[in-house]
N, C-alpha and C positions, 0 to 999 in steps of 0.2 A: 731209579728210572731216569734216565737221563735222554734228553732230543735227540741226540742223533742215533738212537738206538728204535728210532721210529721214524726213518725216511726210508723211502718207498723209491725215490730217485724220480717223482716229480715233484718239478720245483715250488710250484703252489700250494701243493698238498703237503710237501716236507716242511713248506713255512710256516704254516696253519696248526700242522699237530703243534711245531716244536713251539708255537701262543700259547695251548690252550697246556703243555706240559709245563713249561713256566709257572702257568698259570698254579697248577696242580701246585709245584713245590711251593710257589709264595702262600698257600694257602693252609700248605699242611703244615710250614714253618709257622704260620701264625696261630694256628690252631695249636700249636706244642708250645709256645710261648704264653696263649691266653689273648692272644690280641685278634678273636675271630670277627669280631664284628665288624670292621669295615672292609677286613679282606673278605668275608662273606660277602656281602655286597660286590666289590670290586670282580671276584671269582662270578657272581653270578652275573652280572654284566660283561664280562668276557663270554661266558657261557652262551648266553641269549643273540649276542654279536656271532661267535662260532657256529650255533646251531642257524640263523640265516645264510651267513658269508658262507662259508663250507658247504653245508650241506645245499645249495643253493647252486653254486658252482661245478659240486661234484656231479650233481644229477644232471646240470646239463652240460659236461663231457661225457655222462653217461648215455646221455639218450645222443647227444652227437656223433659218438663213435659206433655207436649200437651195442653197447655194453649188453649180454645176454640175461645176466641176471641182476638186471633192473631194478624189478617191483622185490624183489626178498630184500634189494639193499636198500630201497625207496622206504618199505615199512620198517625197518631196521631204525632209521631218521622219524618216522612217524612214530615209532614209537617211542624212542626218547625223545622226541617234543614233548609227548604227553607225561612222559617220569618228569622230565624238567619241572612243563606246567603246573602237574601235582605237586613238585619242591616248592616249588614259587607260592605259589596259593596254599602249601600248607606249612611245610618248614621253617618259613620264616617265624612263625607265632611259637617256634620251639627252640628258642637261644641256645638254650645250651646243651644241643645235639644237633644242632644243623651246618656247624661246621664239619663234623664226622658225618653226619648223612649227604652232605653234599660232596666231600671227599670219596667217599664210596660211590657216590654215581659217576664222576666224575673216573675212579680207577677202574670201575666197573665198563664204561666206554671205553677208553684205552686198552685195556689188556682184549676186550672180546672185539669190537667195533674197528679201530684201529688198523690192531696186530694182527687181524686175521680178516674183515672182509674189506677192507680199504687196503689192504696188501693186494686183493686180487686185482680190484680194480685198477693199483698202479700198474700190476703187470702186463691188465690188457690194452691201458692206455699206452705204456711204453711199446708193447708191440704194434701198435698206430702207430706210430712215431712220438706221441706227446713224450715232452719232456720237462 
């Protein structure tokens, strides 16, 4: 999994994945080494940073341009708020599985989230013009 195999061709949005896929590999390196516990922390702090900044700014290019399908992508964010939420408040009390559980939420956004409904949205933004 590498950044640039997850740009969309805006520039904000290409900068934002290619954080939080960084992110992903410093995390799964430290999880294969044994050194998860501060890059837990570190990964879930970018996490909670990504899920305001990003989702924050996509929705309102989305309601700017009149993106059509909005609210599917709006609860899409809402509801990994609340996966997050539930890491947060419960994962952390489970050391040694909460680096692989937050790794899978984390590739589990990426490959569905991402790859597939933040693809459309660059498209209809690049057809606006945003770039």
């Amino acid at each position: 999994m590498k950044a640039d195999d997850y740009k969309h061709g805006i520039v904000w949005m290409d900068w934002q994945h290619a954080d939080l896929i960084k992110e992903f590999h410093a995390l799964h390196e430290a999880c294969e080494k044994g050194d998860s516990a501060l890059a837990i922390m570190k990964s879930s702090k970018t996490l909670e940073r990504y899920i305001e900044d990003h989702f924050g700014l996509e929705e309102a290019y989305m309601i700017k341009y009149g993106f059509p399908d909005f609210k599917r992508h709006q609860l899409e964010h809402l509801t990994f708020r609340q996966k997050f939420k539930e890491f947060r408040e419960t994962g952390l009390d489970r050391e040694a599985k909460v680096g692989s559980d937050l790794l899978l939420l984390m590739v589990d956004w990426i490959m569905k989230h991402i790859m597939a409904t933040d693809k459309e949205v660059a498209r209809f933004l690049a057809r606006k013009g945003v770039k």
